[in-house]
TIVO-329545 format. One record per residue (C-alpha): residue in three letters; x, y, z. Coordinates in Angstrom, 1 decimal, padded with zeros to 4 digits. Example, Ala and Ser with C-alpha at 12.3 -4.5 7.8 and 13.67 -1.06 7.14 Angstrom:
  residuo      px      py      pz
      ALA   012.3  -004.5   007.8
      SER   013.7  -001.1   007.1
***
This chain:
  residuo      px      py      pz
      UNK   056.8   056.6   045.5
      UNK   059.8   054.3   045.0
      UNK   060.2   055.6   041.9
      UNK   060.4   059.4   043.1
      UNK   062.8   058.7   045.7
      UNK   064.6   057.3   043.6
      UNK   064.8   060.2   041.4
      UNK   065.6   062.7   044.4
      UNK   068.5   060.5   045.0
      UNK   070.5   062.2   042.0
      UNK   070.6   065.2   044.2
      UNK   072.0   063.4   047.0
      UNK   074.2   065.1   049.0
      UNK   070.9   066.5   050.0
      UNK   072.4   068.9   052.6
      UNK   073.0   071.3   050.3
      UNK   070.4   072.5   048.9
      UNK   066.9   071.8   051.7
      UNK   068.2   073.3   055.2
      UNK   068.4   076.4   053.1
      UNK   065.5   075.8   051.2
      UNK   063.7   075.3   054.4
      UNK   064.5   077.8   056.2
      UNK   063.7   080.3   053.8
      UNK   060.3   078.4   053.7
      UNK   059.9   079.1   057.1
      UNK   061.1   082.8   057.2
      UNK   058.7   083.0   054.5
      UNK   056.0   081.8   056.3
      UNK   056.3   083.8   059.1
      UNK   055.9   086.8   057.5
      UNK   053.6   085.8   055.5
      UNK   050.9   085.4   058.5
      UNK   052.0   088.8   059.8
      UNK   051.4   090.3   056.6
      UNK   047.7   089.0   056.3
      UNK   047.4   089.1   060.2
      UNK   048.0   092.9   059.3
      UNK   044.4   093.3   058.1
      UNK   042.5   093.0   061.8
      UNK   044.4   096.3   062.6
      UNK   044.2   098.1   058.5
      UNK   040.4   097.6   059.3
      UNK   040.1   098.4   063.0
      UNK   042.0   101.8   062.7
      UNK   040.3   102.4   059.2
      UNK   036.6   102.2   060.8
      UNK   036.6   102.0   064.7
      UNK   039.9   103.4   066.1
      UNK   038.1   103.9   068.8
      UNK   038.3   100.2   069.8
      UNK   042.3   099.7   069.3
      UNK   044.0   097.6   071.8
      UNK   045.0   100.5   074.2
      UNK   048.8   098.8   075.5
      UNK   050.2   101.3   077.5
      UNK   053.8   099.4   078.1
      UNK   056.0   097.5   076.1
      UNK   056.2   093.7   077.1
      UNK   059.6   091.6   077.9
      UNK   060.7   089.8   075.1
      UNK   060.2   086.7   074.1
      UNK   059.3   084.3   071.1
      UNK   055.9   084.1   071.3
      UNK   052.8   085.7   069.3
      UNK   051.6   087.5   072.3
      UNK   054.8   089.3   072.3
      UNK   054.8   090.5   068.7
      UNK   051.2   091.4   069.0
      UNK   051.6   093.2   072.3
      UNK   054.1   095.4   071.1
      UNK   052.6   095.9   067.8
      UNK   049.3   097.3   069.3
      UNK   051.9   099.2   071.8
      UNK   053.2   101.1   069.1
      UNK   050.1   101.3   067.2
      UNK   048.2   102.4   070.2
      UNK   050.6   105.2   070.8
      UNK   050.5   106.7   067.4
      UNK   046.8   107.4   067.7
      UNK   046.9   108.7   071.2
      UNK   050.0   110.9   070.5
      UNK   049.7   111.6   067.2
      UNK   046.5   110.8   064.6
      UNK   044.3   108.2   063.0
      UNK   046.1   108.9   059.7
      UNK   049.6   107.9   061.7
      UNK   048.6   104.8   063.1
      UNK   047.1   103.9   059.2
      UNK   050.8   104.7   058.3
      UNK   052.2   102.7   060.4
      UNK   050.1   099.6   059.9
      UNK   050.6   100.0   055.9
      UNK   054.7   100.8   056.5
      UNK   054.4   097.2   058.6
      UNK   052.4   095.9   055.9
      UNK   054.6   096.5   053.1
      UNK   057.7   095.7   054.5
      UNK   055.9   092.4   056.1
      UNK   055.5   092.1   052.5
      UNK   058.5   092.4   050.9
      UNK   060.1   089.8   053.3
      UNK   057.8   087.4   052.7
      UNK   058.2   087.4   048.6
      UNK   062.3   088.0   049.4
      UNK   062.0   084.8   051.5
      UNK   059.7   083.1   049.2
      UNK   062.5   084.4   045.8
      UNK   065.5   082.7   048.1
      UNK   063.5   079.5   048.3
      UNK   063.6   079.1   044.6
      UNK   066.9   079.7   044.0
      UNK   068.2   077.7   046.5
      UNK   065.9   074.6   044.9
      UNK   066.6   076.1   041.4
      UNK   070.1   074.7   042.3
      UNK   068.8   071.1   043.1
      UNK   066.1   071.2   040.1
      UNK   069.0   071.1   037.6
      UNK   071.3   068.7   039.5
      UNK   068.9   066.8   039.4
      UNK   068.5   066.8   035.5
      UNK   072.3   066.8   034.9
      UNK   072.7   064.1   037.3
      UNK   069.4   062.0   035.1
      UNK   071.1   062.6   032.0
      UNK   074.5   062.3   032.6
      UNK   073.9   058.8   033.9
      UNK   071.4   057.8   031.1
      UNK   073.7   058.9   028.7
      UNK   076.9   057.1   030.2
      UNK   074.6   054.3   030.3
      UNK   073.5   054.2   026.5
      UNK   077.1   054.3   026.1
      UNK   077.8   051.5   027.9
      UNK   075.2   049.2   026.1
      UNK   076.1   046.4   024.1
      UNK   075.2   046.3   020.2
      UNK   072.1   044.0   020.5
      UNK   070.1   046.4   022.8
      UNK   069.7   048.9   020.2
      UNK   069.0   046.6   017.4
      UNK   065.5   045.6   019.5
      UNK   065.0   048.9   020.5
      UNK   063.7   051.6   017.7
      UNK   065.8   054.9   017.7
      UNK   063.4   057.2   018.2
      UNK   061.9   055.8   021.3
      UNK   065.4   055.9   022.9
      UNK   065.8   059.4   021.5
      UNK   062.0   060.2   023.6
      UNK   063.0   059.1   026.5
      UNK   066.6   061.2   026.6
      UNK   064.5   064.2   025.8
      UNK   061.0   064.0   026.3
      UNK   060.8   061.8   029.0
      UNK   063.6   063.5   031.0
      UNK   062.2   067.1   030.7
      UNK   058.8   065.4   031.9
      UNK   061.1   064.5   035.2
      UNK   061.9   068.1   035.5
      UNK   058.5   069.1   035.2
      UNK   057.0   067.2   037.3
      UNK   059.1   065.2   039.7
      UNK   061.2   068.3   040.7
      UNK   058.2   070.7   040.5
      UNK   056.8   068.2   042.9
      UNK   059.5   067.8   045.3
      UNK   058.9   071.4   045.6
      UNK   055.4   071.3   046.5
      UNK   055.6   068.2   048.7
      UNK   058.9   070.4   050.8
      UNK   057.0   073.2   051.0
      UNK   052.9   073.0   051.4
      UNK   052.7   070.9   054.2
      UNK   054.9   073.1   056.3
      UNK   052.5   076.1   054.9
      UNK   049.4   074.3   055.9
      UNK   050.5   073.4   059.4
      UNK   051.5   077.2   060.0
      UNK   048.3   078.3   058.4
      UNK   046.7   075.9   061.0
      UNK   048.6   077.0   064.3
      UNK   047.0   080.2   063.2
      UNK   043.4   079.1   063.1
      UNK   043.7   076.8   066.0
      UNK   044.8   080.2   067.9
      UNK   042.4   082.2   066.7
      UNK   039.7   079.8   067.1
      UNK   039.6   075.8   068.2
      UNK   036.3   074.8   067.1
      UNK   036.3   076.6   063.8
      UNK   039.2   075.0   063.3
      UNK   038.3   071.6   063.4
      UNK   035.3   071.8   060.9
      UNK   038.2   073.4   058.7
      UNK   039.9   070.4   059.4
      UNK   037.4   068.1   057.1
      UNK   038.3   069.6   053.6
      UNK   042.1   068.3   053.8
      UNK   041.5   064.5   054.0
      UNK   038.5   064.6   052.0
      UNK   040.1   066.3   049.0
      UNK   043.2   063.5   049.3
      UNK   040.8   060.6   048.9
      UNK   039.0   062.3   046.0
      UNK   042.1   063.3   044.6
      UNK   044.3   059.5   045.1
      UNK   040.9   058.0   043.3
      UNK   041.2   060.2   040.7
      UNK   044.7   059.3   040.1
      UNK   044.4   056.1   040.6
      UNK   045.2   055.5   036.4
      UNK   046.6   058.7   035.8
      UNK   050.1   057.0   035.8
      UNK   049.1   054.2   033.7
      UNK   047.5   057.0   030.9
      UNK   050.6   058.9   031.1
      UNK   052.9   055.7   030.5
      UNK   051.4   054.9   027.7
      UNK   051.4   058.4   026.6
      UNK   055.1   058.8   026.4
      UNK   055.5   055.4   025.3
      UNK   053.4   056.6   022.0
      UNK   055.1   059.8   021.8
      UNK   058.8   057.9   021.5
      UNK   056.6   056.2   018.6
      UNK   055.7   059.6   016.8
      UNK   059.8   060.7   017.3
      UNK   060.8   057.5   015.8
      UNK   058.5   058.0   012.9
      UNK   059.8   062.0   012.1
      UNK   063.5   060.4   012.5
      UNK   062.5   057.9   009.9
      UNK   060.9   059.8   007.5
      UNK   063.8   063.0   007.7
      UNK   066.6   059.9   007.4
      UNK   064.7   057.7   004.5
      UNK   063.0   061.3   002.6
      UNK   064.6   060.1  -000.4
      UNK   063.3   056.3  -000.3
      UNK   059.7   057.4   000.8
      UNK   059.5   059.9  -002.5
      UNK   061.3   057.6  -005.3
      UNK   058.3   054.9  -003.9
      UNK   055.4   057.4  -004.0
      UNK   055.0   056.7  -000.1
      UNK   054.3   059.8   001.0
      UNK   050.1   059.0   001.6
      UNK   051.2   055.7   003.7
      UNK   053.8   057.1   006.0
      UNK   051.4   059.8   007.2
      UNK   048.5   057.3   007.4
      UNK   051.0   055.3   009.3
      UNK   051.8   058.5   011.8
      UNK   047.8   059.6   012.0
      UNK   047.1   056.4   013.7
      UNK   049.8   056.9   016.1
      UNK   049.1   060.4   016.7
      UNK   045.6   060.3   017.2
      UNK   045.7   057.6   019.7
      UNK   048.2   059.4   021.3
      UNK   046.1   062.4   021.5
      UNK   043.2   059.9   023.3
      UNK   045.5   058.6   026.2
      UNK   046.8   062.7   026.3
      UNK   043.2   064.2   026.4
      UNK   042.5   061.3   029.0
      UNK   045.6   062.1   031.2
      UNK   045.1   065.6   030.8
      UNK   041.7   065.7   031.6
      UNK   042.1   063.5   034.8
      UNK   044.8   066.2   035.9
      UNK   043.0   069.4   035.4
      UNK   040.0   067.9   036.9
      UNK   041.9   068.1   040.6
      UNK   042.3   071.4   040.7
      UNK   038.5   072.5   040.1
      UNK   037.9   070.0   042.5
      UNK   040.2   070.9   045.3
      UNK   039.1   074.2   045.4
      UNK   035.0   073.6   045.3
      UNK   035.8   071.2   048.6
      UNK   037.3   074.0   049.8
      UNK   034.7   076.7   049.0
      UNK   032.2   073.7   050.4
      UNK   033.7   073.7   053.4
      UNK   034.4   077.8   053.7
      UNK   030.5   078.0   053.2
      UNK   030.3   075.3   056.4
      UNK   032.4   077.7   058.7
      UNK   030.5   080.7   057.5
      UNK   027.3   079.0   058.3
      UNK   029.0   077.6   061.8
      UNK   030.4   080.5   062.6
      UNK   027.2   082.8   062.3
      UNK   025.6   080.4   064.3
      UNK   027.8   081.3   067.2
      UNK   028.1   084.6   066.7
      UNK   024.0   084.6   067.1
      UNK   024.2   082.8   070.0
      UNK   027.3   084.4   071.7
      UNK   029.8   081.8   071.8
      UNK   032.1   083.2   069.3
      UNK   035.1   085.1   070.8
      UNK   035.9   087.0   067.8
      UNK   035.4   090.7   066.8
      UNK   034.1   091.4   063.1
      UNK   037.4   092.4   061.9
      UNK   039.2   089.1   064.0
      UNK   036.6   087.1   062.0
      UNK   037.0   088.1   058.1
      UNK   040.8   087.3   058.9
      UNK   040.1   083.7   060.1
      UNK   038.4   083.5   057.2
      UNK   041.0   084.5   054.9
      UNK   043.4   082.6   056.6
      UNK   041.1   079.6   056.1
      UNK   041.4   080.6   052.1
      UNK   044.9   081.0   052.4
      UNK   044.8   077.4   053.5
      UNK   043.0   076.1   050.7
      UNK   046.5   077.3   048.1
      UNK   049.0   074.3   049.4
      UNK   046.2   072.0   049.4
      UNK   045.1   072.8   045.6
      UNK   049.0   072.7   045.0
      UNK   049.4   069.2   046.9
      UNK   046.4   067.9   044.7
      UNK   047.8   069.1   041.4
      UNK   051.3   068.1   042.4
      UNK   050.2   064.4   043.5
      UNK   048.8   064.3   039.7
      UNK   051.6   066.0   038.3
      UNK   053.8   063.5   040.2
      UNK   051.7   060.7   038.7
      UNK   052.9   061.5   035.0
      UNK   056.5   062.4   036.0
      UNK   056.7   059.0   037.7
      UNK   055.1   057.2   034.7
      UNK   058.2   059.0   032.8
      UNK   060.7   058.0   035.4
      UNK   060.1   054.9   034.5
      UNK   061.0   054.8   031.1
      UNK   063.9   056.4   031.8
      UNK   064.8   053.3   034.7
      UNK   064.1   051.0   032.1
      UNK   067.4   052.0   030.6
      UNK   069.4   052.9   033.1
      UNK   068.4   049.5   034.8
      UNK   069.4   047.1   032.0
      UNK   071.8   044.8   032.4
      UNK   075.0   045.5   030.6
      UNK   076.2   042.1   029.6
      UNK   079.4   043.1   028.2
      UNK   081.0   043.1   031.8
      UNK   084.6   043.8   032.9
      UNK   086.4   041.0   034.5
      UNK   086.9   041.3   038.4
      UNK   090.9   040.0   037.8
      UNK   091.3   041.8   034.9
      UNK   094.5   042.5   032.9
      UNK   096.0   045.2   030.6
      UNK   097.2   045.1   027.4
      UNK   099.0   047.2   025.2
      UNK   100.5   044.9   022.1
      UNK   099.7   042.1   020.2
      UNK   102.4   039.6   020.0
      UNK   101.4   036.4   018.4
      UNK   098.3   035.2   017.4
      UNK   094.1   035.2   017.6
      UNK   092.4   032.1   018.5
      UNK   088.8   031.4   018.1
      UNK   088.4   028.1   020.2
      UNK   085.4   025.8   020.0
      UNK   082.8   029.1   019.6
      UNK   079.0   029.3   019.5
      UNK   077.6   031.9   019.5
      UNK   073.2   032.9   019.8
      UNK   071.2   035.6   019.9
      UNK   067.8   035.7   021.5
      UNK   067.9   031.4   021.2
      UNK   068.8   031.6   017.5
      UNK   072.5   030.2   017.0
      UNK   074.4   032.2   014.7
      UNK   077.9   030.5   015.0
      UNK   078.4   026.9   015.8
      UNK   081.5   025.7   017.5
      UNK   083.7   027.8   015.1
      UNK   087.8   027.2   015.6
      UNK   090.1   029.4   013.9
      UNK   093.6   030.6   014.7
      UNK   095.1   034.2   012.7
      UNK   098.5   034.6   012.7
      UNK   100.0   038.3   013.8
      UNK   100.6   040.0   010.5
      UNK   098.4   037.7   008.3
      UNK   095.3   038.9   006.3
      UNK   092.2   036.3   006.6
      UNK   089.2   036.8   004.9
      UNK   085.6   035.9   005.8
      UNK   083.5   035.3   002.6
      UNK   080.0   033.6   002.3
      UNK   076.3   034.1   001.6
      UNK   074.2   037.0   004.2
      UNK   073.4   035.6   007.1
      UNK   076.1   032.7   007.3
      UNK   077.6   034.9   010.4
      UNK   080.4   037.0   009.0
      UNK   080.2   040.1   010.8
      UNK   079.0   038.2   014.3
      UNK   082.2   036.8   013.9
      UNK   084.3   039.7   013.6
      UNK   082.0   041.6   016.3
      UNK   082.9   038.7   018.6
      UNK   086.8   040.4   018.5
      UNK   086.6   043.8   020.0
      UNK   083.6   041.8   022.5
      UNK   080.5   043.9   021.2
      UNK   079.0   041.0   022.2
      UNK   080.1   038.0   023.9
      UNK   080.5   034.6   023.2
      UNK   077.8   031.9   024.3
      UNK   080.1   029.0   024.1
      UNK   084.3   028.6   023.7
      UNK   086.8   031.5   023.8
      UNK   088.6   033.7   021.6
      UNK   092.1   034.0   023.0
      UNK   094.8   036.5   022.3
      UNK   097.9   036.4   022.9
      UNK   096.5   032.6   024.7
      UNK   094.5   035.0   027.4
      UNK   090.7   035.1   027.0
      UNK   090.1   038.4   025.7
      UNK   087.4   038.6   028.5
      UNK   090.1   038.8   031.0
      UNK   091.4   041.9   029.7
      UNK   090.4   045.8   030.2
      UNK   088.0   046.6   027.9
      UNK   089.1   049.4   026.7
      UNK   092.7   048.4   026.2
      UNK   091.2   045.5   023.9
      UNK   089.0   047.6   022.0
      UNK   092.1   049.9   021.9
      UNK   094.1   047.0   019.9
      UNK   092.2   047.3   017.0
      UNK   091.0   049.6   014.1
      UNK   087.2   049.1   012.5
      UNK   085.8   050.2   009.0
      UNK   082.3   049.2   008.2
      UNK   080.3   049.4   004.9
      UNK   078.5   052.3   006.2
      UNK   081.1   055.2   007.1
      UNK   079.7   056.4   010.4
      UNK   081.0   060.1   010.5
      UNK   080.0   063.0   013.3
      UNK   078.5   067.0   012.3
      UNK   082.0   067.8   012.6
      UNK   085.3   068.7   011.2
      UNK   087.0   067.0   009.0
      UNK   090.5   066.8   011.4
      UNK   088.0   065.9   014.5
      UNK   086.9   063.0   012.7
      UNK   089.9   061.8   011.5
      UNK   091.3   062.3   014.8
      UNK   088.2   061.4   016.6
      UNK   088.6   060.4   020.5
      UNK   091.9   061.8   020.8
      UNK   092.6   065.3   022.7
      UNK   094.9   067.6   021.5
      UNK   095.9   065.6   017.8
      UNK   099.1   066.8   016.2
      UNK   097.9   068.3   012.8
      UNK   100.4   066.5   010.9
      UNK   099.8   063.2   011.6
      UNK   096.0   064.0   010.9
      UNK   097.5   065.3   006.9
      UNK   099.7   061.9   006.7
      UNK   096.8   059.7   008.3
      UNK   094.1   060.9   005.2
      UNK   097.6   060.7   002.4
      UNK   097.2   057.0   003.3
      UNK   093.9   056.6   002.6
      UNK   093.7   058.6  -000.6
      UNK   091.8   061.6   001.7
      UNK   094.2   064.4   000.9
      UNK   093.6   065.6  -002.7
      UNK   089.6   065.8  -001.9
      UNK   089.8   067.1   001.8
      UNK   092.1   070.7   000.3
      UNK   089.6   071.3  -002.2
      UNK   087.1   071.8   000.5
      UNK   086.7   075.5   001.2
      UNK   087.9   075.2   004.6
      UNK   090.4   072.2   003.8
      UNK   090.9   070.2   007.2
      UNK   088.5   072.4   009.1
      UNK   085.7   071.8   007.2
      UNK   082.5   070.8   008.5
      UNK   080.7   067.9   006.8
      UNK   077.9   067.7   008.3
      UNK   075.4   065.6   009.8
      UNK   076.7   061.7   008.9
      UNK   079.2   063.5   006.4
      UNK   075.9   064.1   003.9
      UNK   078.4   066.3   002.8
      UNK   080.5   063.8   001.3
      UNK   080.1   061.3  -001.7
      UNK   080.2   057.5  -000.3
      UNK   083.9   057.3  -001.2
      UNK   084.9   060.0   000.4
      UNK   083.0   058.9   003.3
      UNK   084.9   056.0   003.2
      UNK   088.6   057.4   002.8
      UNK   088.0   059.4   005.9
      UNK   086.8   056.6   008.1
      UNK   090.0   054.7   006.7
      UNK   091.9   057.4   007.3
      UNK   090.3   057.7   011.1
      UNK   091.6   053.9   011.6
      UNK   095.1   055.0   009.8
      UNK   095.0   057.6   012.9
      UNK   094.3   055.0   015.2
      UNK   097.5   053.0   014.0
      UNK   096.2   049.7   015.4
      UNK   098.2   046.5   015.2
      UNK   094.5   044.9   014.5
      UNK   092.1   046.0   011.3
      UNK   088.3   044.4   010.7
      UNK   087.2   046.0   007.5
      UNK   083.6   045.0   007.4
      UNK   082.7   045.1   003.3
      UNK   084.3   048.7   003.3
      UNK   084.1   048.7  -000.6
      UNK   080.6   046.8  -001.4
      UNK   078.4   050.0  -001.5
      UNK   081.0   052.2  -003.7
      UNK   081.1   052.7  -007.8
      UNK   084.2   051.3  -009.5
      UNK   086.4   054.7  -009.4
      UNK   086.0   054.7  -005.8
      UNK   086.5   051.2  -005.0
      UNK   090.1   051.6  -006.5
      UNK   090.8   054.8  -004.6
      UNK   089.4   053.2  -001.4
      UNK   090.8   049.2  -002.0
      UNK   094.0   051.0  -002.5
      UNK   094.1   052.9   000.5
      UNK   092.7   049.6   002.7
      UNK   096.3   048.0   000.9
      UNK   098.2   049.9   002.7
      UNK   096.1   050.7   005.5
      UNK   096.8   046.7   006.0
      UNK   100.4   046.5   005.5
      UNK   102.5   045.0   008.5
      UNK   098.6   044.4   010.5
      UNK   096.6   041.9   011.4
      UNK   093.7   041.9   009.2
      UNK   090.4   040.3   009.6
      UNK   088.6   041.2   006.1
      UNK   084.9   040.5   005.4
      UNK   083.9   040.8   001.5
      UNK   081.1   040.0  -000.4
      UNK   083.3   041.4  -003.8
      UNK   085.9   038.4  -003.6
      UNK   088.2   040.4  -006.3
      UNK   089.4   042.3  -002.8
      UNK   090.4   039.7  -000.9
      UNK   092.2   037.1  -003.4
      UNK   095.6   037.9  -002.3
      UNK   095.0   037.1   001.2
      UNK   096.5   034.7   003.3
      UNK   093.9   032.7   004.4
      UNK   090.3   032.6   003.2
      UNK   087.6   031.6   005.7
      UNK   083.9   030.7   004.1
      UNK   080.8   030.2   006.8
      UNK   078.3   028.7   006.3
      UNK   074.8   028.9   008.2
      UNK   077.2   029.3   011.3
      UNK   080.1   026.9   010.6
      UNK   083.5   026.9   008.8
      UNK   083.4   024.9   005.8
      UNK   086.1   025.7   003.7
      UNK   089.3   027.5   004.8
      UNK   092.4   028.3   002.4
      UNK   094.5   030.7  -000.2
      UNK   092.6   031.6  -003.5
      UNK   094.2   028.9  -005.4
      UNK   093.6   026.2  -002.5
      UNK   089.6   026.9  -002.7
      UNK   089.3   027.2  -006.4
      UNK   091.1   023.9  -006.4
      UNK   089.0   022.0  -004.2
      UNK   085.4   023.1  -006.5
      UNK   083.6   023.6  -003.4
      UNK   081.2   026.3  -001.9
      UNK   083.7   029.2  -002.6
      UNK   084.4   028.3  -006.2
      UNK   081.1   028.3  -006.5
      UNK   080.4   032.1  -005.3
      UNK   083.1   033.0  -007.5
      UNK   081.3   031.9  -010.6
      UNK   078.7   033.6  -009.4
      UNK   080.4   037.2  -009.4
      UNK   082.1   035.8  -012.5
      UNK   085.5   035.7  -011.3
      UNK   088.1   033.7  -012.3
***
């Protein structure tokens, strides 16, 4: 139950939504039993008017049932002495009716007052887990698979409305409706009662037995169905891959064997939930049967102080009992799966973020001198990627990273902006530990452009100008100039205001490309890392985009990473790693000179 609390708490302040909620509960309640009480009378004056109640005076007030009662059967009394039968039937049915109508009006308040809390609650879920995601560093989603994540922000969290909320509801609401239900049949009659008394715990053992692996199933349910979203996100993303291989037959293999186990642990969950319901409700009939049987027994032998008509009532009030308790078993299964799915959703919003701001830190705003990676290691999950790497860039200088995948290029250059965080050493700017400083100000220091061109289903101007309000349009036109975007972006049929859709599919790779240069011309950062920005292009757009990374990188600090080593031979200092370490640093001509590991790669690309 931690779990469900837990999930309630995202309503919190509660006060505004239950008092309310309760009260109409109880309202609602109230006339509820007055309109079934209704029926002793609707039958007495129907067939034996004759044996109405006579009340001949109206009694003092007070807030009791005897009062109510006493001064309905005053004024029923006195519309079939005065007047007819047919009047007093009018007036019990006017009663009824409008007993009636409050008791539904009551009952429609209710929900809209927990309507209200049923969606903070979800707004609260998902605004967290998605500030959360947000807040993640770069590791967590390269061991988790997309589509599982995507599961749990949709499926999993509509699951929590379903259930948790629906719950809530039930939990609020039945127990209040079964212990007015009771005060009823205790008054009406104490030793019925307590046989009536026998179906309520029974049915919760059955039904917590029952449940006992219902959360388990439903776990493992969800968990499966984050496998089947991941699969239709691969197979939409890779279409292309999975028909130039002739694929098609193994990916839905692959899929039927996750689907149809999912459909096992469903059918299993689902059968285990339905199966309260039936249940509930033959305990209940069990036990109806019981106080028929009792009942009749007392009648035969005198000891029942009930009238026919008094009787069928308590009986109906008996059945009346048995709906909260068949919605208290289906809810505590319900609650079982939402519970299984809160807990997938915890099991984001609980990890750890381990890029963490620093209690003393600082801002920053400029870069004045100079970048310093000191003594730096670096490992993920145990396996070292850097080892005790030093390295000092100048402001204004242009240092290239260059060696064989895997030697820890772009770790390095993720190490800057603190995607992730160092294992061992420091990286100091400006001669602070860049973990001393506001996160966002540091991040805001520099400009990125990867080898893939990530790009939004948007505009062309909100993606140049992306994460900044209220962009001047001009600066937008000269940002995409620079980085050769111009000419292509005004042949668009909207120009500027173009969308290009999902991941800019849109767009050939170059122009992919320009724009995300052009997005980091926007930026104007006093720091660039340009992460092979030109290896996945054709020649015609390597020149259009190497020309626009030229002066994208004048007056800047640039830290370059290039597997084509024609784009980075003019720059001031070339860096080449190695499984980790820095083995060779210098200019062009310093490290073709030496006939060492980067001379090497160069006669391998067959450049000279």
């Amino acid at each position: 139950m931690k779990a469900f609390f837990r999930l309630l708490s995202f309503a919190k302040p509660w006060h505004r939504f239950w008092p309310k909620y309760l009260l109409f509960i109880i309202l609602g309640l109230i006339f509820g039993i007055a309109n079934f009480a209704l029926i002793i009378p609707v039958l007495n004056v129907m067939f034996t008017p004759q044996d109405v109640t006579p009340v001949t005076e109206l009694p003092e007030f007070s807030l009791t049932i005897a009062f109510f009662k006493t001064t309905f059967y005053y004024y029923l009394y006195k519309m079939i002495s005065q007047h007819s039968v047919q009047a007093a039937l009018m007036y019990v049915c006017i009663v009824l009716a409008v007993a009636s109508f409050f008791a539904n009006w009551m009952k429609y308040l209710g929900q809209r007052a927990l309507a209200k809390m049923r969606t903070y609650v979800i707004y609260n879920l998902r605004k967290t887990l998605y500030d959360k995601i947000s807040r993640l560093h770069i590791g967590y989603f390269h061991d988790q698979r997309k589509g599982n994540i995507l599961s749990i922000v949709s499926n999993d969290v509509s699951e929590v409305q379903n259930c948790i909320t629906y719950s809530f509801q039930i939990i609020l609401r039945e127990p209040i409706l079964i212990i007015g239900y009771l005060m009823v049949l205790l008054y009406m009659s104490v030793q019925l009662t307590v046989i009536t008394l026998v179906a309520i715990p029974a049915s919760g053992f059955l039904i917590s037995r029952l449940s006992r692996r219902l959360r388990r199933n439903a776990g493992e349910a969800q968990t499966l169905l984050g496998s089947l979203t991941s699969t239709f996100e691969e197979t939409i993303s890779g279409a292309r891959i999975i028909k130039a291989f002739n694929a098609q037959h193994y990916v839905r293999r692959q899929f039927d064997k996750v689907n149809e186990r999912q459909r096992a642990i469903l059918r299993k969950v689902m059968t285990r939930q339905e199966l309260a319901s039936p249940l509930s409700e033959f305990l209940g009939v069990f036990v109806a049967a019981s106080v028929l049987f009792y009942g009749g027994l007392m009648q035969a032998t005198g000891h029942l102080n009930m009238s026919g008509y008094e009787f069928i009532a308590y009986i109906g009030f008996y059945y009346l009992i048995l709906v909260p308790v068949k919605n208290l078993s289906n809810a505590y299964t319900n609650l079982q799966r939402g519970m299984a799915a809160g807990d997938r959703v915890f099991a984001i919003i609980d990890m750890p973020v381990d890029i963490k701001k620093s209690d003393d830190s600082v801002p920053v705003n400029e870069f004045k001198q100079q970048i310093e990676y000191r003594n730096v290691s670096f490992a993920y999950k145990q396996e070292p990627v850097l080892r005790n790497v030093s390295l000092t860039i100048e402001k204004g200088k242009m240092i290239a990273l260059v060696g064989l995948s895997g030697a820890g290029k772009s770790t390095f250059a993720d190490l800057l902006p603190r995607f992730y965080d160092v294992s061992g050493g420091e990286i100091l700017l400006d001669g602070i530990d860049i973990r001393k400083y506001e996160p966002k100000d540091l991040i805001g220091l520099m400009g990125i452009v990867t080898q893939e061109a990530i790009l939004f289903n948007d505009t062309v101007f909100n993606n140049i100008a992306f994460g900044i309000e209220n962009a001047e349009e001009e600066a937008v036109i000269q940002a995409a100039k620079v980085a050769n975007a111009h000419e292509f972006i005004m042949e668009m049929e909207q120009g500027y205001h173009t969308n290009i859709g999902d991941r800019g599919v849109k767009l050939s790779g170059g122009q992919r490309q320009r724009l995300s240069i052009a997005r980091a011309v926007f930026k104007n950062p006093p720091i660039l890392i340009l992460d092979e920005a030109t290896s996945a292009l054709d020649t015609e757009s390597e020149r259009l985009v190497q020309d626009a990374l030229t002066r994208l990188m004048e007056n800047r600090t640039s830290l370059v990473i290039a597997h084509r080593l024609s784009t980075i031979r003019h720059a001031d200092k070339i860096v080449v790693l190695q499984k980790g370490e820095i083995k060779e640093t210098g200019t062009h001509d310093e490290l073709m000179a030496k006939n060492g590991i980067y001379q090497r790669l160069c006669e391998l690309q067959a450049f000279n």
